[in-house]
Backbone as ProteinMPNN parsed JSONL, in Angstrom:
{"seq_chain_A": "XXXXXXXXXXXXXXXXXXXXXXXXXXXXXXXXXXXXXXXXXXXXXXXXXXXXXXXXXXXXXXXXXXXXXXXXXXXXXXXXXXXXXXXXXXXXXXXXXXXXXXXXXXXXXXXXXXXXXXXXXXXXXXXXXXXXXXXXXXXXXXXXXXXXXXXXXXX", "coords_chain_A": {"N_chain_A": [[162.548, 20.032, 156.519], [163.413, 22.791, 157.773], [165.159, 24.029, 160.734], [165.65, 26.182, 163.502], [167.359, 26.121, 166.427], [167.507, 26.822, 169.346], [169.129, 27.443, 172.385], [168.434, 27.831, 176.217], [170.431, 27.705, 177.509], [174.069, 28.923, 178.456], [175.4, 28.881, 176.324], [174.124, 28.959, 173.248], [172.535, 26.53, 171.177], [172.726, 25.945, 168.114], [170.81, 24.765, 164.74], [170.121, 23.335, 162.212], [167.331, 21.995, 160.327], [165.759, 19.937, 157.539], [163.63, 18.259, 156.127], [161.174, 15.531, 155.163], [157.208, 15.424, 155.074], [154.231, 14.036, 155.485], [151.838, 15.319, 156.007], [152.581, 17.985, 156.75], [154.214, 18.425, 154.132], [156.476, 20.046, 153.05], [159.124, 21.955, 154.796], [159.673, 24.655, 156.922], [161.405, 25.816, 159.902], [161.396, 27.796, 163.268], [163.186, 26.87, 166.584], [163.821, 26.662, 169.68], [165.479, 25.595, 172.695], [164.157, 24.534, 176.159], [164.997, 23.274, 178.235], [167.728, 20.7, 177.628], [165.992, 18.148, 177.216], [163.883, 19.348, 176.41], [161.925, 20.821, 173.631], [160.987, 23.458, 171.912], [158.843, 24.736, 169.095], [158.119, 26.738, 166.373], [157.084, 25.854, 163.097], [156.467, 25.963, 159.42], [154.998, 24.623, 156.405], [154.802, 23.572, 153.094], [153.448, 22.613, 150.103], [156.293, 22.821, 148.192], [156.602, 25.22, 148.537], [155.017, 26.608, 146.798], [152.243, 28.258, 145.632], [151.067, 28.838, 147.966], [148.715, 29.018, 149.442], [146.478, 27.068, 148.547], [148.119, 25.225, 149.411], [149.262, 24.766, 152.511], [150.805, 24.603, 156.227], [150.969, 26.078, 159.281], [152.269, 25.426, 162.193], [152.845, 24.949, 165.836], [155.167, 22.822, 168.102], [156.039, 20.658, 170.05], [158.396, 18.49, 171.632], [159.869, 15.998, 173.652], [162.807, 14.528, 174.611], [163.864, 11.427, 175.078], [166.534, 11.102, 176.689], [167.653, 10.104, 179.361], [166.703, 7.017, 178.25], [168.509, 6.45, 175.567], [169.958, 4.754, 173.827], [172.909, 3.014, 172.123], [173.005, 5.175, 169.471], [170.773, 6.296, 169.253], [168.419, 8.456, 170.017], [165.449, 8.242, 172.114], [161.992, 10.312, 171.311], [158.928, 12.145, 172.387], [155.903, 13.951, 171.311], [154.036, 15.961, 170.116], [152.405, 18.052, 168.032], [150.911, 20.938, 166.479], [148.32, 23.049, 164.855], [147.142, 25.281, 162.386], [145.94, 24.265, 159.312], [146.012, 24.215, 155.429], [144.475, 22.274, 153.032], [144.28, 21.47, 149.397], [142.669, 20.184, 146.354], [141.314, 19.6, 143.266], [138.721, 19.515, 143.526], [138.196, 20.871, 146.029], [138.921, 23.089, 148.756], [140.185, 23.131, 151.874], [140.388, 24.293, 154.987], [141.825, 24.031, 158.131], [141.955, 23.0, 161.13], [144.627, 21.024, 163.067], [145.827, 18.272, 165.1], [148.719, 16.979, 166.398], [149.873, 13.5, 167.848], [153.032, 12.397, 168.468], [155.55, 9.773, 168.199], [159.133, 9.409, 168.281], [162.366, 9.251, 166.567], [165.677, 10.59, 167.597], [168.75, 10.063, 165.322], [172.4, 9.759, 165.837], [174.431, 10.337, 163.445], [176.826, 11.656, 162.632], [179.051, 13.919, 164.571], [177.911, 16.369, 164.44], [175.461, 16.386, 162.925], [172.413, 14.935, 162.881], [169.85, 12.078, 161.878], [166.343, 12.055, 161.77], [163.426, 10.623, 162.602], [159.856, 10.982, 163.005], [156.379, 9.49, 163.818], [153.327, 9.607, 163.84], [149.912, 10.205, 164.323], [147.444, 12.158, 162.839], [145.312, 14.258, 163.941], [142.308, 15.799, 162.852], [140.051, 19.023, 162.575], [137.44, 20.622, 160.947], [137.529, 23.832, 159.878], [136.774, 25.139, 157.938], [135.595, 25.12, 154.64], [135.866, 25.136, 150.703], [133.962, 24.635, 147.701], [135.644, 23.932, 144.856], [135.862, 22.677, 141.784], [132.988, 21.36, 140.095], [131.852, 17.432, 140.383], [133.692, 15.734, 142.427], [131.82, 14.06, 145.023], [133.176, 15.097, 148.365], [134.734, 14.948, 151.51], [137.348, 16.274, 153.924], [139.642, 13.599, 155.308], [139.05, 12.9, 158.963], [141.106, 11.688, 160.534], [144.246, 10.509, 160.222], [147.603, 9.023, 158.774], [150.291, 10.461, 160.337], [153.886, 10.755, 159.08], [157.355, 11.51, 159.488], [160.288, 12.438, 158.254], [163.888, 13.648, 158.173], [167.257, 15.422, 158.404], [168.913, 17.032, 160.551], [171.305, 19.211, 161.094], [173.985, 20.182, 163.969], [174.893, 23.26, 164.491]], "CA_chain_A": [[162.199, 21.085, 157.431], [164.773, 23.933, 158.094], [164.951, 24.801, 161.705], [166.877, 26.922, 164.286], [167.353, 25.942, 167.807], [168.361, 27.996, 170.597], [169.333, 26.956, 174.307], [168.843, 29.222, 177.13], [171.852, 27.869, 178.509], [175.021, 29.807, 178.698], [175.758, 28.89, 175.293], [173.502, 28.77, 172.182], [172.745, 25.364, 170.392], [171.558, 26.261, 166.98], [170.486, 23.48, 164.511], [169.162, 23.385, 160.824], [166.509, 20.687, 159.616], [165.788, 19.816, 156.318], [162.795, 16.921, 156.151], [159.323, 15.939, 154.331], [156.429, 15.129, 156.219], [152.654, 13.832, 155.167], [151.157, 16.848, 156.483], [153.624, 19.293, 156.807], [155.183, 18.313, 153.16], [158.299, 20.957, 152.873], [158.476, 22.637, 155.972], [160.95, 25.853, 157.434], [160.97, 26.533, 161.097], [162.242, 28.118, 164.569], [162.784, 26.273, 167.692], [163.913, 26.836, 171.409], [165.632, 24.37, 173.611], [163.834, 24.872, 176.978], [166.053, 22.353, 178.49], [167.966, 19.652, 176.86], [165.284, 17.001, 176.662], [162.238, 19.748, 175.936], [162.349, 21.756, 172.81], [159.32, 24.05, 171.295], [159.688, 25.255, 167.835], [157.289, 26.736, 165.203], [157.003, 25.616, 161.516], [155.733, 26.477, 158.675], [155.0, 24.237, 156.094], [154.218, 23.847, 151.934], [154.439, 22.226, 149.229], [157.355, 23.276, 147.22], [155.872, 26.493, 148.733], [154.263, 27.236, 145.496], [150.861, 28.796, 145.536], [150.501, 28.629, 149.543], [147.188, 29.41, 149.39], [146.041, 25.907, 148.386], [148.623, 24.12, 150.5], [150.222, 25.545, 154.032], [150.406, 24.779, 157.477], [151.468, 26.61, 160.292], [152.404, 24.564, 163.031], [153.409, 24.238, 167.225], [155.545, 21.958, 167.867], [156.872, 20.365, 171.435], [159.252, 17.662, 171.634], [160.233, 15.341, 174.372], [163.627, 13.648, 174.246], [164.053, 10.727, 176.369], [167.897, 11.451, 176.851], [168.438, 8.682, 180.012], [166.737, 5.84, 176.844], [169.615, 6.641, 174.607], [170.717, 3.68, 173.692], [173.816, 3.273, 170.624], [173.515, 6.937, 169.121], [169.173, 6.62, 169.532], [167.316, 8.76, 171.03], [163.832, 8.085, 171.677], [161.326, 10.813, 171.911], [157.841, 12.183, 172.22], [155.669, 15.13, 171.468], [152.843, 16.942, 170.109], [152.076, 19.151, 167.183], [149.462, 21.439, 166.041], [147.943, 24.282, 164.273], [146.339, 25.441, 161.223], [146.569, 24.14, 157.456], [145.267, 24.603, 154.555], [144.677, 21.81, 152.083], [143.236, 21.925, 148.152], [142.5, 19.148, 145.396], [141.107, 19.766, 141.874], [137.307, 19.102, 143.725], [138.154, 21.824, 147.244], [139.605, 23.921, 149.505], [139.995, 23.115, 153.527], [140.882, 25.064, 156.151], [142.115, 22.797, 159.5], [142.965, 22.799, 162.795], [144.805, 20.312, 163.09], [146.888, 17.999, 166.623], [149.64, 15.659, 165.389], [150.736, 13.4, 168.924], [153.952, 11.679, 167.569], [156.945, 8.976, 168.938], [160.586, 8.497, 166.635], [163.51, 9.384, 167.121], [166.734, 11.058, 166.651], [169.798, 9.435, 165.453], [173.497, 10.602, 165.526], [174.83, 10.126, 162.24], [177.866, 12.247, 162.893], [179.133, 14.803, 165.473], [177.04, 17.525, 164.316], [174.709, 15.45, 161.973], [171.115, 13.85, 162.861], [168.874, 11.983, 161.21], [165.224, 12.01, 162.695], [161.785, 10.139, 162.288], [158.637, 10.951, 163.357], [155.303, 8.303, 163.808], [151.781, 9.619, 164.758], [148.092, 10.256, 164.284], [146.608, 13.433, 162.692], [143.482, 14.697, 164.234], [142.075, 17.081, 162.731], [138.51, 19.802, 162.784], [137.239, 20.918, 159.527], [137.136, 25.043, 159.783], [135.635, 25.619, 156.431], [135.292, 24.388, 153.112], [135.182, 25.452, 149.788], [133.982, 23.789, 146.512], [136.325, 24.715, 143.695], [134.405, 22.645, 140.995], [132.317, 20.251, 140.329], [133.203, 16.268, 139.842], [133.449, 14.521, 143.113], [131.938, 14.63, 146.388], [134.157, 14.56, 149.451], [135.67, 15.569, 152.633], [138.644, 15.583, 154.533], [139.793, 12.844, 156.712], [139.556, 13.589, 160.198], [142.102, 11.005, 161.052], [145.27, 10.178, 159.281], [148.668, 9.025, 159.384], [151.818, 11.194, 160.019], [155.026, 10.659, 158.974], [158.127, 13.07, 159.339], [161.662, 12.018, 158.236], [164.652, 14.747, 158.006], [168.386, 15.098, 158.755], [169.755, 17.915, 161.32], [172.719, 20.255, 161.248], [173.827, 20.853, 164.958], [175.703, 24.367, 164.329]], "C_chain_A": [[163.465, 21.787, 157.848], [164.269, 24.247, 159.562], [166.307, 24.946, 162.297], [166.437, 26.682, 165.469], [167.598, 26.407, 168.321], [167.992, 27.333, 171.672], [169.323, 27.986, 174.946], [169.947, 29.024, 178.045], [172.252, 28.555, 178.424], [175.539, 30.167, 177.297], [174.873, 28.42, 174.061], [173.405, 28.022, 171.235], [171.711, 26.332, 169.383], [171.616, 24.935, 165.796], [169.684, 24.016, 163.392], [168.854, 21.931, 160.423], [166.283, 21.208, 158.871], [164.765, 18.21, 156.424], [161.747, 17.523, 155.066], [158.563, 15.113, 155.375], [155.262, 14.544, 155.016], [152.351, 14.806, 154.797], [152.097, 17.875, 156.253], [154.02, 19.736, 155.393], [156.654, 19.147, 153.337], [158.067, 21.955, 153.883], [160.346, 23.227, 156.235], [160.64, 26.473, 158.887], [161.687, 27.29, 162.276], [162.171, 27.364, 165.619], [163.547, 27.013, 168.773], [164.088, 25.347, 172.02], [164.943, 24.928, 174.888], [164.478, 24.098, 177.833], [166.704, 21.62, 177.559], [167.329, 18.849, 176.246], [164.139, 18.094, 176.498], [162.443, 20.711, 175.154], [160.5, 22.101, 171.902], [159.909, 24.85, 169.967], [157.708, 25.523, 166.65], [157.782, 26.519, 163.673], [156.171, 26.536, 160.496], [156.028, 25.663, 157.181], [154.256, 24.474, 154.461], [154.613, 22.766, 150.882], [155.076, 22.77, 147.884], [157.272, 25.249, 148.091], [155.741, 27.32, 147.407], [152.582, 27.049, 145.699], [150.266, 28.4, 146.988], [148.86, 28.671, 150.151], [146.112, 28.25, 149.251], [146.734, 24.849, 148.979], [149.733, 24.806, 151.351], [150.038, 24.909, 155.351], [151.621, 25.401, 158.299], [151.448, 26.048, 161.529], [153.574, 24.599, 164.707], [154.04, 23.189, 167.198], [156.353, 21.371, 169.252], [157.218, 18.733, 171.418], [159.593, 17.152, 172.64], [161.394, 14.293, 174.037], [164.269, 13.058, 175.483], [165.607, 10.02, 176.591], [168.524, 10.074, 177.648], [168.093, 7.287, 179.57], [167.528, 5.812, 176.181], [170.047, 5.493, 174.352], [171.801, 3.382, 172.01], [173.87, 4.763, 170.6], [172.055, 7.124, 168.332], [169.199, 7.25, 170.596], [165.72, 9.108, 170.965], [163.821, 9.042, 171.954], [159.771, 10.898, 171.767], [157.276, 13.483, 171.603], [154.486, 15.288, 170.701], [153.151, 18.108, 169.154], [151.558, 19.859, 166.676], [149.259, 22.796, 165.298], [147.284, 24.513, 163.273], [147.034, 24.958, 159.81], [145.594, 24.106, 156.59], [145.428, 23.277, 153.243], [143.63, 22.316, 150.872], [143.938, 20.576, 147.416], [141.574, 20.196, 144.723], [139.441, 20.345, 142.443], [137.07, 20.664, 145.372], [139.038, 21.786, 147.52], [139.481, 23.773, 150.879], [140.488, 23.645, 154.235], [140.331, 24.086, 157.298], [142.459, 23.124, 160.777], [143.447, 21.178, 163.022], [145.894, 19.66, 164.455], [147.516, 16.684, 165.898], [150.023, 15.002, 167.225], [151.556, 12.278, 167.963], [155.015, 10.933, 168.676], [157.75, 9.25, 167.767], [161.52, 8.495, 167.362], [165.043, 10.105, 166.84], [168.175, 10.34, 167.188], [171.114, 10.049, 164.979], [174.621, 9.918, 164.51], [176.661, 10.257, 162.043], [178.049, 13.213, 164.102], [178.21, 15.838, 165.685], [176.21, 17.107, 163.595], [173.725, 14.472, 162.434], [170.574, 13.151, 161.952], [167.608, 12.004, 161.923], [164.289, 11.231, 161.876], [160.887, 9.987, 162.98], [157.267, 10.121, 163.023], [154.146, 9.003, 164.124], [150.442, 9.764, 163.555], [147.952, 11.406, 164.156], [145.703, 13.211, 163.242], [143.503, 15.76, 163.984], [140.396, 17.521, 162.617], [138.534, 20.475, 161.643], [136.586, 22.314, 159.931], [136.356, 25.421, 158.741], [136.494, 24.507, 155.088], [134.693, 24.689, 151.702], [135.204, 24.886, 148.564], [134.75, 24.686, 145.587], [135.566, 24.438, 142.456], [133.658, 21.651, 141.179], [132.399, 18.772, 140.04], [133.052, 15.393, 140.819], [132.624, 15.075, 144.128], [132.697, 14.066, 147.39], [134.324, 15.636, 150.389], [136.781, 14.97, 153.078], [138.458, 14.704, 155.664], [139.843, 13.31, 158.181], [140.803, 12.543, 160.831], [143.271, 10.308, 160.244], [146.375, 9.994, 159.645], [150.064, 9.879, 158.964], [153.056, 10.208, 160.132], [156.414, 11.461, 158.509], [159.79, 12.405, 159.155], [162.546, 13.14, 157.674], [166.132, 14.486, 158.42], [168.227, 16.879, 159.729], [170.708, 18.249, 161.386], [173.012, 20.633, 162.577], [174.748, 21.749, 164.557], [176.939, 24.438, 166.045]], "O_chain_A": [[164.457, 21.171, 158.239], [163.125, 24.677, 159.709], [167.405, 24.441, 162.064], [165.264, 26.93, 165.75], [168.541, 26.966, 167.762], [166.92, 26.783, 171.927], [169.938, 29.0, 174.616], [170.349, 29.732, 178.969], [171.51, 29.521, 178.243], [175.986, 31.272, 176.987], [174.983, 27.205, 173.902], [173.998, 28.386, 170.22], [170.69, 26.999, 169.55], [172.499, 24.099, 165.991], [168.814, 24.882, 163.482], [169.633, 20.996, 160.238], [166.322, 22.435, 158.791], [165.302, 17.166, 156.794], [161.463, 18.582, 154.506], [159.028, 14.375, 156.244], [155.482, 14.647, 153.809], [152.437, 15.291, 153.669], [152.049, 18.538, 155.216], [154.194, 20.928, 155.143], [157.714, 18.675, 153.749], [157.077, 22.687, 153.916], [161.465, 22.767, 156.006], [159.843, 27.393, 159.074], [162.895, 27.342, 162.047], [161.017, 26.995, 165.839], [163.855, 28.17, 168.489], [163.355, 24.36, 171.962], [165.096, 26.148, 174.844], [164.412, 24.891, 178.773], [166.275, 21.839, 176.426], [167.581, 18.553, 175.078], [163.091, 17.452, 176.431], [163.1, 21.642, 175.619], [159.512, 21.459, 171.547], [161.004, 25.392, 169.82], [156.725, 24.825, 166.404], [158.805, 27.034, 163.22], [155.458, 27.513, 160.725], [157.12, 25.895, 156.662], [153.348, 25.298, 154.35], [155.697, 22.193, 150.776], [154.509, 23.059, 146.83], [158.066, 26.176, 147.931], [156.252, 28.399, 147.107], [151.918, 26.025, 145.861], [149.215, 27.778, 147.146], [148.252, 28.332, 151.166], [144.995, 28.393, 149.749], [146.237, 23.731, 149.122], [150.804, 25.268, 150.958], [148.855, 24.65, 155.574], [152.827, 25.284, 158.083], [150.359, 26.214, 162.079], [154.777, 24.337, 164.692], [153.693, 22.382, 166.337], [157.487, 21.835, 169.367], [156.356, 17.879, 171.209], [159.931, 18.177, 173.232], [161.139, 13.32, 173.328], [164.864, 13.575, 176.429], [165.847, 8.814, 176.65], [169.341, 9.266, 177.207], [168.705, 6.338, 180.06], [167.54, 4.638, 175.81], [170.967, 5.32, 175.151], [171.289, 3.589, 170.91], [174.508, 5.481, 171.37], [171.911, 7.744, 167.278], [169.678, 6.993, 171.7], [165.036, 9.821, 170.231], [164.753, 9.507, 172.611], [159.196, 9.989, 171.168], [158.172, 14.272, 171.304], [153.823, 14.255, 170.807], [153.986, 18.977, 169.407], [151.594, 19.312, 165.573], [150.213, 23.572, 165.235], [146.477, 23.589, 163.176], [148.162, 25.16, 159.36], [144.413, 23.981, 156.912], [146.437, 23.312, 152.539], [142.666, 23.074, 150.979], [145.037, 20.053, 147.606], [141.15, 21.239, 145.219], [138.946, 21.361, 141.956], [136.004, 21.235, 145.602], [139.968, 21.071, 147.148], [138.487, 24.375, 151.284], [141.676, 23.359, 154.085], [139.228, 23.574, 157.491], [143.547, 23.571, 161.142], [142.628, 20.265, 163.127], [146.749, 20.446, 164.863], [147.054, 15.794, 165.184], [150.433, 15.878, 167.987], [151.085, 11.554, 167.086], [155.258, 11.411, 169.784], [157.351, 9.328, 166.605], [161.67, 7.977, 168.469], [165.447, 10.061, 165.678], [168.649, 10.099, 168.298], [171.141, 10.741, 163.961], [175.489, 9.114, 164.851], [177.473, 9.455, 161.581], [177.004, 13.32, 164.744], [177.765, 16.19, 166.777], [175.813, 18.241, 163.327], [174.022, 13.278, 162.436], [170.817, 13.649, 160.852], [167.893, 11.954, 163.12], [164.347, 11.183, 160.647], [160.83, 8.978, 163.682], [157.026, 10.079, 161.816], [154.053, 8.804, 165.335], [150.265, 9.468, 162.374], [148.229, 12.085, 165.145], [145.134, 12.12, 163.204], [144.222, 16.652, 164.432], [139.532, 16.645, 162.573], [139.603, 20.953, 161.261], [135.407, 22.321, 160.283], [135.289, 26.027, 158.844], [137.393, 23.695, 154.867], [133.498, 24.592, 151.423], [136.31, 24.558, 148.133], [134.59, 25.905, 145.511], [134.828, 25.272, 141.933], [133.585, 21.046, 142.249], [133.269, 18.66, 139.176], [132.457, 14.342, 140.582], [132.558, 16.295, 144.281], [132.938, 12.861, 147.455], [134.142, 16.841, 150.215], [137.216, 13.831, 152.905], [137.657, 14.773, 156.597], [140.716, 14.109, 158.518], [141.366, 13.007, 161.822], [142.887, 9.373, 159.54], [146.685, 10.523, 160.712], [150.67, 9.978, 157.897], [153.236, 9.261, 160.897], [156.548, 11.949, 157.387], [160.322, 11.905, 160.146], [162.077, 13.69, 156.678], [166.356, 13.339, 158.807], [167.391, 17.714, 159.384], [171.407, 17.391, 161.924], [172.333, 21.631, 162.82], [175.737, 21.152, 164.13], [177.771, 25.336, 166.169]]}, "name": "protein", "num_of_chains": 1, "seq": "XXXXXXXXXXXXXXXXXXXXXXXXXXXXXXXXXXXXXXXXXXXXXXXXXXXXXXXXXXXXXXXXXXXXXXXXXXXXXXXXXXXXXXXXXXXXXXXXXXXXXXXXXXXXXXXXXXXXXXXXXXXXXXXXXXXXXXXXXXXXXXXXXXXXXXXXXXX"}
């Protein structure tokens, strides 16, 4: 996941991720520090981002980092993710709403250098659905597990 951070402090933290996810797979986003420990950031997710159309999501994203836990060069946090995606297999096509709530953590590798990992629970609502051919029957899970691992660039 590629993202950009910004602080409304005085001075402008910016920050590039690079991760894969479950859900998300290859994901490029923006964020916003709103303080230190609370950061909101949109995504946008694919895989490989080839032929988006059969696999995307677009995704919220709020973060909780529990700064006075720190312990070594951990820091726990929390947060909450959500929005629309689009999966496809050989058999259909789904359109999702989907709420990720997640724990991990981010660890300081180097000065300017994270690594991160994210833990939670998809839930998701089945917007539509279309048969591509014929072969199996199925639907999507409404409940599944996320997992988000990446490194960070603090700029």
């Amino acid at each position: 996941m590629i993202c950009v951070i910004l602080s409304l402090k005085s001075q402008s933290i910016f920050s590039v991720k690079t991760g894969v996810s479950y859900i998300e797979h290859y994901t490029i986003g923006i964020g916003i520090h709103i303080t230190e420990s609370n950061e909101l950031s949109l995504n946008y997710g694919s895989d490989f981002f080839i032929n988006p159309q059969n696999s995307s999501s677009y995704f919220f994203q709020y973060a909780y980092l529990f700064r006075r836990f720190a312990f070594e060069k951990f820091t726990p946090k929390a947060g909450l993710k959500g929005g629309y995606s689009i999966y496809s297999n050989k058999y259909y096509r789904w359109e999702l709403l989907v709420g990720v709530p997640y724990v991990g953590f981010d660890y300081l590798v180097r000065k300017k250098l994270d690594l991160f990992c994210d833990v939670g629970m998809v839930l998701s609502r089945e917007l539509s659905m279309t048969r591509i051919s014929l072969g199996e029957i199925g639907w999507y899970k409404r409940v599944l597990p996320e997992i988000k691992i990446g490194f960070s660039y603090n700029l």
